[in-house]
LODO-192578 format. One record per residue (C-alpha): residue in one letter; x, y, z. Coordinates in pm, whole numbers, padded with zeros to 5 digits, always signed. Example, Ala and Ser with C-alpha at 12.3 -4.5 7.8 and 13.67 -1.06 7.14 Angstrom:
residues 2
A+01230-00450+00780/S+01367-00106+00714/
END
This chain:
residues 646
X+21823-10754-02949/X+21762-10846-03294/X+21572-11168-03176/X+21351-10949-02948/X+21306-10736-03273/X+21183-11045-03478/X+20973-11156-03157/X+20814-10841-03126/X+20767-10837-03558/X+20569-11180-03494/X+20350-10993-03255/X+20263-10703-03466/X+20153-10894-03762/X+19928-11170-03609/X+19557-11163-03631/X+19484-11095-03270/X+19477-10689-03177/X+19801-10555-03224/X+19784-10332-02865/X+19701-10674-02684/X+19956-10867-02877/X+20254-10555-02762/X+20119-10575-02450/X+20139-10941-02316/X+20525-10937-02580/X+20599-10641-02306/X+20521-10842-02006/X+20673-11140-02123/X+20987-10955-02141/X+20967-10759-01843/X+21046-11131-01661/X+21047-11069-01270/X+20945-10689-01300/X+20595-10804-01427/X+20413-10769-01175/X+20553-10334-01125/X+20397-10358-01509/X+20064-10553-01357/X+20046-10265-01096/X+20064-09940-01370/X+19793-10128-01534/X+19533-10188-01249/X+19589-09877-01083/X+19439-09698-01406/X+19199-09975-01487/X+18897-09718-01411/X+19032-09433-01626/X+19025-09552-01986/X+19222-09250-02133/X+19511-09293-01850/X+19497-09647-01922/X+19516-09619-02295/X+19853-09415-02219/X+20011-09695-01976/X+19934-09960-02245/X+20117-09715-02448/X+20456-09633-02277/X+20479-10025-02180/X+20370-10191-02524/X+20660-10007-02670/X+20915-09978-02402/X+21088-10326-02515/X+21405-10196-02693/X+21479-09890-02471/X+21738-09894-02194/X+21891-09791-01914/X+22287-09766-01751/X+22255-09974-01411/X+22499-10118-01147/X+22772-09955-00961/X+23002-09877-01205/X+22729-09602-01371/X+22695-09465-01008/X+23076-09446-00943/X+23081-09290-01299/X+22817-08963-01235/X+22964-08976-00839/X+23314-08862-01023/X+23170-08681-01281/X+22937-08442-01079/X+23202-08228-00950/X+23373-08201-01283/X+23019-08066-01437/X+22935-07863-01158/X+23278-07698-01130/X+23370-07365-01292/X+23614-07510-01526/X+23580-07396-01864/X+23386-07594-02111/X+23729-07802-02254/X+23837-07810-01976/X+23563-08006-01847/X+23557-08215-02196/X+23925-08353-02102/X+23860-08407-01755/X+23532-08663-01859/X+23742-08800-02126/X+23965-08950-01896/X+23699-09022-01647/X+23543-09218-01934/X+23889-09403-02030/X+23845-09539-01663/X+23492-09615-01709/X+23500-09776-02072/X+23200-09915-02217/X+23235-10284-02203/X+23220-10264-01770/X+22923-10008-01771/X+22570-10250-01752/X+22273-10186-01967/X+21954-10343-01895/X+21648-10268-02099/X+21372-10006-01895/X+21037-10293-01952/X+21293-10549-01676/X+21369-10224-01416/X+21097-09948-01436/X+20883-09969-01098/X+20519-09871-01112/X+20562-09540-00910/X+20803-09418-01178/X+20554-09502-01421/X+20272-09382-01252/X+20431-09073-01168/X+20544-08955-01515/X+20196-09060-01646/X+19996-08854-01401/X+20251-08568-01437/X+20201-08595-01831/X+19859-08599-01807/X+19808-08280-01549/X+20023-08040-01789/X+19767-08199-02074/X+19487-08182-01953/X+19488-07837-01701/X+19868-07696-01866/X+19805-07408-02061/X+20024-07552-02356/X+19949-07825-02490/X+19523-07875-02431/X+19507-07819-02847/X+19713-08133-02926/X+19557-08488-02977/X+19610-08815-02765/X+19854-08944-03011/X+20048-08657-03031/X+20022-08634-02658/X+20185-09020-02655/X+20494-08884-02859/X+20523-08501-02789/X+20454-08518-02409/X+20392-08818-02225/X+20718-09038-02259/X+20921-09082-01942/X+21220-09045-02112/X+21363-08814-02396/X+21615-09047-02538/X+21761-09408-02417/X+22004-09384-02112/X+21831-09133-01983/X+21849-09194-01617/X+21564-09276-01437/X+21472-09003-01202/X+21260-08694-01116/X+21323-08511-01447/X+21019-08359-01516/X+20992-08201-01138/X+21359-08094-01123/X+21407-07976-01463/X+21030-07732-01473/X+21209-07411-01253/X+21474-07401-01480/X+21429-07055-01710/X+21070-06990-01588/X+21205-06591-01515/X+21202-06586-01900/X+20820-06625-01970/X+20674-06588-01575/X+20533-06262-01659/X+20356-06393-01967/X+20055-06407-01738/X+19988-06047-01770/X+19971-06069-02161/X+19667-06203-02307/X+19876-06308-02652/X+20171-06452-02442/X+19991-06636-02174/X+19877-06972-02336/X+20106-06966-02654/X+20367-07226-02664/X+20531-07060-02941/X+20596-06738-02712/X+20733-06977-02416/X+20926-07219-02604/X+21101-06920-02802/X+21140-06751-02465/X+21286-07056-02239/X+21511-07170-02546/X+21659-06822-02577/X+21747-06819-02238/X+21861-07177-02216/X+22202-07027-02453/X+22273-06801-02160/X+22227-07065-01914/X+22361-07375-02107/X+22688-07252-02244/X+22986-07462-02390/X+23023-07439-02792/X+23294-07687-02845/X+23167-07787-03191/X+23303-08119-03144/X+23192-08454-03013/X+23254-08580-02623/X+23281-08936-02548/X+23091-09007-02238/X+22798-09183-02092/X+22468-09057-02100/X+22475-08726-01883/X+22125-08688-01948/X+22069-08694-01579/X+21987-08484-01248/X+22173-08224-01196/X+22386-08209-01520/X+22146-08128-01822/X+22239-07795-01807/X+22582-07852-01748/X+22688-08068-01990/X+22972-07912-02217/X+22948-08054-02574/X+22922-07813-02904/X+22708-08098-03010/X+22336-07991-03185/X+22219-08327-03025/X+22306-08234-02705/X+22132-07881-02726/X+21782-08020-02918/X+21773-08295-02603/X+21830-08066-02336/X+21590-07829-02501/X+21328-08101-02543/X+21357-08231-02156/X+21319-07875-02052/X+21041-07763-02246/X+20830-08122-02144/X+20877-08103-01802/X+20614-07739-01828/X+20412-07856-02063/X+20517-07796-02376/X+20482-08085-02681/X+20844-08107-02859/X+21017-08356-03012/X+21360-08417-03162/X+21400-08386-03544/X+21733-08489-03679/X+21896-08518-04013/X+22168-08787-04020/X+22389-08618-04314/X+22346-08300-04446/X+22242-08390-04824/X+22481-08115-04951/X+22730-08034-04698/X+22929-08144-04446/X+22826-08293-04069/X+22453-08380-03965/X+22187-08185-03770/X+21975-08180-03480/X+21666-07910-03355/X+21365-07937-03180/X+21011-07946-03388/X+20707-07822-03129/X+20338-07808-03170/X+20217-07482-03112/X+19889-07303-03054/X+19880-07247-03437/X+19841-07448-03743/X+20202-07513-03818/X+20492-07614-03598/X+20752-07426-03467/X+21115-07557-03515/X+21431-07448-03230/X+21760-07465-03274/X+21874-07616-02904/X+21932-07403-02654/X+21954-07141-02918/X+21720-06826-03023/X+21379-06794-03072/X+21116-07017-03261/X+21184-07075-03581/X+20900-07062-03878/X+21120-07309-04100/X+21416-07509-04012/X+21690-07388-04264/X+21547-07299-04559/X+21764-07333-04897/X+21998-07606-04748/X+21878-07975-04883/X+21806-08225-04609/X+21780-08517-04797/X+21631-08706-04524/X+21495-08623-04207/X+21405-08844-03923/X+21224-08802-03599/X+21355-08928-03243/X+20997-09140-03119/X+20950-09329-02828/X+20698-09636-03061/X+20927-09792-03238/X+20898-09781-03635/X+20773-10100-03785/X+20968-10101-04110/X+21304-10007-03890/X+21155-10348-03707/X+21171-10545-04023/X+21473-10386-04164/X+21669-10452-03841/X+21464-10807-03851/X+21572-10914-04190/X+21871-10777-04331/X+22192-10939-04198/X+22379-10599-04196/X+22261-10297-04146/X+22465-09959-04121/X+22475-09783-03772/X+22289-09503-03897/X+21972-09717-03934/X+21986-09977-03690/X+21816-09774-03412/X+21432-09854-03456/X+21306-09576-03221/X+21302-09305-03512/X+21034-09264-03807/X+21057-09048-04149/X+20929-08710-04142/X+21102-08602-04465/X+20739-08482-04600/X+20655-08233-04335/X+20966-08041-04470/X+21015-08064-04807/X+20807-08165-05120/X+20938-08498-05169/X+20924-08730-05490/X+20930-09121-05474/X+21265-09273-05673/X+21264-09619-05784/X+21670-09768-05855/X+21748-10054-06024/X+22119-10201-05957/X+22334-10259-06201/X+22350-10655-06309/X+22736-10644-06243/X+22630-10502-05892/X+22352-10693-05806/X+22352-10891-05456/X+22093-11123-05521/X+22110-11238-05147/X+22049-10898-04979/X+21694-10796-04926/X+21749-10437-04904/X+21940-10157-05088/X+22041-09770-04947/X+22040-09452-05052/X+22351-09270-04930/X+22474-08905-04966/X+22837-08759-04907/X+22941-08677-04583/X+23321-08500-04553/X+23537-08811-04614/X+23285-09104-04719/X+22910-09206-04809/X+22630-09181-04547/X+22344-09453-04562/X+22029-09195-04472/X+21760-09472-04625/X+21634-09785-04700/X+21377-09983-04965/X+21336-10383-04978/X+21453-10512-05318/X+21153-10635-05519/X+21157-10755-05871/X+21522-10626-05927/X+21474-10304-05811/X+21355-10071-05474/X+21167-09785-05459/X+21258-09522-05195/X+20964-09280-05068/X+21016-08951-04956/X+21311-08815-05116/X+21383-08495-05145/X+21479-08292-05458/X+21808-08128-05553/X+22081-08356-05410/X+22308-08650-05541/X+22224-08989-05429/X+22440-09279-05411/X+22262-09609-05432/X+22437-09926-05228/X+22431-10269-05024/X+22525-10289-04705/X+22743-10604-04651/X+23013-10743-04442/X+23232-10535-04642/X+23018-10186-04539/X+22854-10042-04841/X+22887-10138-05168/X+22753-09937-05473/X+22467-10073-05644/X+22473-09808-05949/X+22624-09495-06036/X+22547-09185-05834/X+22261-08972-05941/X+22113-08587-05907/X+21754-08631-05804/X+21658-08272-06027/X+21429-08041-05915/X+21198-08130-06212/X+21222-08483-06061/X+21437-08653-06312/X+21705-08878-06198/X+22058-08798-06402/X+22291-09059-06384/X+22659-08944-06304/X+22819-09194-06470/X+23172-09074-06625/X+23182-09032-07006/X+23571-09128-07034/X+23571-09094-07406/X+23474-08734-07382/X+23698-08499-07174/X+23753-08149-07154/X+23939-07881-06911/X+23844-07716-06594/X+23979-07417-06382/X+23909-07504-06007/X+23890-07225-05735/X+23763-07369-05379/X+23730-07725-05255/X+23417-07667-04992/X+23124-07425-05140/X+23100-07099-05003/X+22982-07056-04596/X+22723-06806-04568/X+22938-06586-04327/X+23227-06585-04651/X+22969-06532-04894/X+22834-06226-04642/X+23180-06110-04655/X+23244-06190-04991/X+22924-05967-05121/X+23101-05664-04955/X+23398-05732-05245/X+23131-05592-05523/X+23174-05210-05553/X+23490-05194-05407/X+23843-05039-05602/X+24137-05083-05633/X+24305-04723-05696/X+24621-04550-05687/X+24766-04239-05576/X+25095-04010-05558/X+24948-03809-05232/X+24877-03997-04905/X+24594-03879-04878/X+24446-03999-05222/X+24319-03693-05319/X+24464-03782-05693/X+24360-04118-05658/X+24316-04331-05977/X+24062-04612-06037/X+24219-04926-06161/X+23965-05158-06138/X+23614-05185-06006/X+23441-05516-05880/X+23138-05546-06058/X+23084-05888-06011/X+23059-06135-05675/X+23396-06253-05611/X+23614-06365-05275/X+23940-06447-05430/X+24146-06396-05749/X+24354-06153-05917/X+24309-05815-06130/X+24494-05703-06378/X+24577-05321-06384/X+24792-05252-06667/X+24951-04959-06484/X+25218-04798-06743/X+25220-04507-06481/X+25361-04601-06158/X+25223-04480-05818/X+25364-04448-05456/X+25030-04559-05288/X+24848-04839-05371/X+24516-04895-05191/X+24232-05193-05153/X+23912-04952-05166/X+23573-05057-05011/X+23292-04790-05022/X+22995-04949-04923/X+22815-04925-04679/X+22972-05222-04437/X+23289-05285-04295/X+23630-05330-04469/X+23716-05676-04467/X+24006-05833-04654/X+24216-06136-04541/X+24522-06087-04799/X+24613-05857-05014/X+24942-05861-05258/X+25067-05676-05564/X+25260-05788-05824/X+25543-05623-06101/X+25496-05728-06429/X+25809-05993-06388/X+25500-06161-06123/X+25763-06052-05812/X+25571-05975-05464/X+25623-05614-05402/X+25662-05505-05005/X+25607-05166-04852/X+25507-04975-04577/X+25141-05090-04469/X+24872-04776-04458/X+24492-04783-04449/X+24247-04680-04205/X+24232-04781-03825/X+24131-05151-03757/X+23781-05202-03562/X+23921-05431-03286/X+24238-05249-03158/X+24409-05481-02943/X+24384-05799-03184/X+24658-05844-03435/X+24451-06102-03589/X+24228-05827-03726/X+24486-05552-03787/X+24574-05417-04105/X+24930-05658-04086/X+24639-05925-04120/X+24591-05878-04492/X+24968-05943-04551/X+25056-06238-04329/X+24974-06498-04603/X+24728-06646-04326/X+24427-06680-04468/X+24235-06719-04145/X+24320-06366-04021/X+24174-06095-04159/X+24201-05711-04183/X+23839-05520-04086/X+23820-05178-04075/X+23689-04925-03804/X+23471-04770-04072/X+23150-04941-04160/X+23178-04701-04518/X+23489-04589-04651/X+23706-04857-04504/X+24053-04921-04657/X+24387-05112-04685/X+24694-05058-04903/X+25108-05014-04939/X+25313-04700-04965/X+25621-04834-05185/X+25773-04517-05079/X+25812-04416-05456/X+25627-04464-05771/X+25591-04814-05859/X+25456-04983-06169/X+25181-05276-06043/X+25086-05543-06311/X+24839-05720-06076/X+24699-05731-05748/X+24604-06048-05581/X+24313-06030-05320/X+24112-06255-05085/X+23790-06218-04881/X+23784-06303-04514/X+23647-06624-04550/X+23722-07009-04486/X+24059-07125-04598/X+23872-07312-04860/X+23988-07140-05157/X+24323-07267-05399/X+24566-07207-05153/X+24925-07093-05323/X+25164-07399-05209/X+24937-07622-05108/X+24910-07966-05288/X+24555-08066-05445/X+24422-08378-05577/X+24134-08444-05828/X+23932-08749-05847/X+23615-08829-06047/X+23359-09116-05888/X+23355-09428-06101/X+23171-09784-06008/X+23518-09884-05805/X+23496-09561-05597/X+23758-09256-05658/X+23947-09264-05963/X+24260-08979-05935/X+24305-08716-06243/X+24634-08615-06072/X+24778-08418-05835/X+24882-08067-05871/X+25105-07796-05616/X+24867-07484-05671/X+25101-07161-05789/X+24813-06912-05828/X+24444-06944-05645/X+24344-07163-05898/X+24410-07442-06050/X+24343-07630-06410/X+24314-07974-06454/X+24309-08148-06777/X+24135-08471-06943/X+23861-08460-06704/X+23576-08699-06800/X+23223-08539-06899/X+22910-08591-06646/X+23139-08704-06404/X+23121-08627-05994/X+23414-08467-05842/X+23632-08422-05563/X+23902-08165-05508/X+24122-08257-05195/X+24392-08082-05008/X+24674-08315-04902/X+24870-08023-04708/X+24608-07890-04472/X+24231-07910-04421/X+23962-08132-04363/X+23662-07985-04548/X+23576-08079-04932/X+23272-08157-05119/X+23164-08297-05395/X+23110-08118-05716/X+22983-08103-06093/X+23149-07887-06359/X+22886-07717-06554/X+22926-07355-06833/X+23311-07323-06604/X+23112-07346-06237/X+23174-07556-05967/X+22802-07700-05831/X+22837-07832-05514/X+22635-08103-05380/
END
């Protein structure tokens, strides 16, 4: 491949017209399926615009391919009742991971689509393109080159099958926009049918597993609908197949790690009747006006069917090349979402690999650094385009040892200065940790319910001489208060009057010797009855992951009757929330980033829901990891006693 890649490089650069050039590299490749090529091209040779198209699909289909032979067909023969069945989703996922145990990887045959495609396919797909451009109702407003990506492809995404998507896949979800005909707004907006199909498609295309399957391409008819993966790549593809065979221009955006958090991300970007596009999350709710606004992308990439000529060159010239980039089908669309800034590294002299032409730019994923972009190395240095602001950047080689660091991470500021985060070991100082993964936005939802709430006791049940102890003035999700009761009380109550439900996860109190006091659980009903996991037991079971939540959306609350007067010294609290917080017993370790990778400051077994490290180095990155239990952590800067996660 990486010969037909410098080939196909040759081609692009010469003198002569780069279509022609494509073209005749195409049909040179295509070998003995030539002449099906020769017949796409001279059954359009009186409609310039339809010929334009074919030159199109065939000057760039080197590079894409296809599953052929018997052993794909015995594969989807024994996986279409699996898919079709009414299993549920994992149980589907386990049945087609041992189907694809039988059918491993190295006996399934690839061949590349320019040797196999026949001219009717072709033809087909272009004349179907074509009729939903030219007399659809969606897409007449869009161009001829964003007809050639948004529309007109034959496939969404390599090992596709080839077959009668477009015609097959068109009835599915049209009861969700049919009656758009009788609205004059509705009736010709893309925005209002996209949002409509795609909001059906999560009734019709259920399954969220969150996690990968291992399986061949099941991009084929009849499974798109029935394929049961959690995966957002799954859902954006299945969204995008659906929404081209009626019509409608999309295309699939992806980001391959999340610049500040864990995982990557896939959606669908479509061109609309308006000015802007319109962004879907697959098979998932209506259109979108912005695609996640407030988390940092870092990079973000779009899934073409012309291949990208620096990806070309990249793939051409560098001897490694990390998985993430080695697929050249994919182009940068980082400034259509963000305002980006150009950054220009230069490698440390200790670091430098004079032999290797190109250097990275990688961010953290969960467990290790994530190559998301690439600059050729000129006059010591590279200069990466497109970057966006607010996010740490690690630059690296790639070599036959995977990546190596180049330099010392760096924050890429909002102000567009580059901060080094290189460890000043001769300053140190002391930090007080309290999570290892920043703050969900369904615990932070829960967590803003905290401020307001009291803790207060009483001598009557009924609280009606209730005493306020403390008040939460401030956001919080975990910690302890201090109450400096010299009275003693009976009842002892977690107090939330706002306006939204009662949620706690745990809840303890404390004697002034730091003993665990136990008593007879009180507080109001729970709002799901017949769960335990929510139930007011919940906020004493010293399981973070269940919670207590209370039937009152105002008023809610959860406590102990000691069954006499007791003197409480502190009360120890948690939101509902992630299991990412210090969790008592667990042991932690610390490390700062230096040139060699991660240094360790020592590990500690957490006693309270925090812990403090010592001897920490200034401007230096962190991780906090949990060696009993867990797999989500991030890294961090310490700045005025505050964790920043990046």
């Amino acid at each position: 491949m990486k010969h037909c890649f410098f080939i196909l490089l040759l081609f692009i650069i010469a003198c002569k017209s780069e279509t022609e050039q494509q073209l005749e590299f195409a049909l040179q490749a295509a070998e003995e399926n030539r002449t099906e090529l020769e017949k796409v091209l001279k059954h359009y040779a009186n409609d310039s615009l339809k010929l334009k198209a074919a030159k199109f699909l065939i000057c760039n289909m080197p590079g894409h391919v296809s599953y052929v032979g018997q052993e794909i067909e015995c594969y989807y023969q024994e996986a279409k009742p699996i898919l079709l069945s009414d299993s549920l989703p994992a149980t589907k996922v386990r049945m087609l991971e041992e189907l694809y145990r039988k059918y491993p990887p190295g006996i399934i045959k690839k061949e590349q689509d320019v040797k196999i495609i026949t001219a009717d396919y072709l033809i087909h797909n272009i004349d179907r393109a074509f009729d939903d451009w030219q007399h659809g109702v969606y897409a007449q407003q869009i161009s001829f080159e964003e007809f050639c990506e948004y529309l007109l492809p034959y496939k969404c995404i390599d090992y596709q099958a080839l077959d009668n998507w477009r015609d097959t896949l068109r009835p599915i979800a049209e009861g969700a926009y049919e009656d758009f005909v009788y609205n004059r707004v509705y009736r010709h907006s893309a925005y209002w049918a996209a949002g409509a199909i795609n909001d059906s498609l999560d009734r019709l295309h259920r399954g969220h597993l969150g996690d990968a399957m291992r399986s061949h391409s099941l991009f084929r008819v009849p499974f798109w609908t029935k394929i049961p993966s959690g995966e957002c790549d799954i859902y954006s593809l299945v969204t995008v197949g659906i929404l081209r065979s009626k019509g409608i221009p999309a295309v699939n955006d992806f980001i391959l790690q999340w610049a500040t958090k864990t995982n990557n991300h896939s959606w669908v970007t479509l061109l609309t009747d308006t000015q802007r596009p319109g962004y879907l999350e697959g098979c998932e709710g209506k259109v979108l006006g912005f695609m996640r606004p407030g988390e940092c992308k870092g990079k973000v990439y779009r899934r073409t069917y012309a291949p990208d000529k620096g990806l070309i060159r990249l793939n051409t010239e560098a001897v490694h090349v990390p998985s993430t980039l080695r697929t050249i089908f994919m182009k940068d669309v980082t400034a259509e979402y963000v305002r980006p800034v150009n950054v220009t590294v230069k490698p440390l002299p200790e670091l430098r690999q004079n032999h290797e032409k190109y250097a990275y730019l990688a961010v953290y994923g969960n467990y290790n650094w994530v190559p998301v972009c690439y600059a050729r190395t000129e006059d010591e240095q590279a200069c990466f385009k497109d970057m966006e602001r607010g996010a740490v950047y690690l630059p690296a080689y790639y070599t036959e040892k995977g990546l190596q660091p180049a330099n010392y991470p760096f924050l890429l500021t909002q102000q567009e200065k580059i901060k080094y985060l290189k460890p000043d070991k001769q300053h140190t100082r002391s930090m007080t940790l309290h999570r290892k993964f920043p703050l969900t936005t369904k615990a932070f939802n829960t967590g803003r319910c905290i401020t307001g709430s009291l803790i207060q006791a009483a001598n009557h049940a009924d609280f009606s001489d209730a005493v306020t102890l403390h008040r939460f003035d401030k956001f919080t999700v975990a910690g302890y208060v201090d109450t400096n009761d010299s009275i003693g009380y009976r009842y002892w109550r977690y107090f939330c009057p706002n306006p939204c439900y009662c949620y706690l996860a745990e809840l303890a109190f404390f004697d002034n010797q730091g003993n665990k006091m136990t008593g007879d659980i009180i507080g109001t009903g729970q709002r799901q009855k017949d769960d335990v996991r929510y139930s007011r037991e919940a906020a004493f079971d010293d399981d973070p992951f269940t919670y207590y939540i209370s039937n009152l959306q105002s008023g809610g609350w959860i406590g102990m009757d000691f069954g006499k007067p007791v003197r409480i010294n502190k009360v120890g609290y948690l939101a509902r929330g992630d299991d990412n917080n210090i969790r008592v017993g667990d042991e932690y370790e610390l490390y700062y980033w230096d040139l060699n990778g991660w240094v360790s400051l020592g590990k500690q077994r957490a006693t309270i829901m925090s812990l403090t490290f010592n001897n920490v180095p200034d401007n230096a990155l962190l991780i906090l990891r949990d060696h009993t239990r867990g797999k989500e952590e991030r890294i961090f800067l310490y700045e005025d006693n505050e964790q920043i996660w990046y």
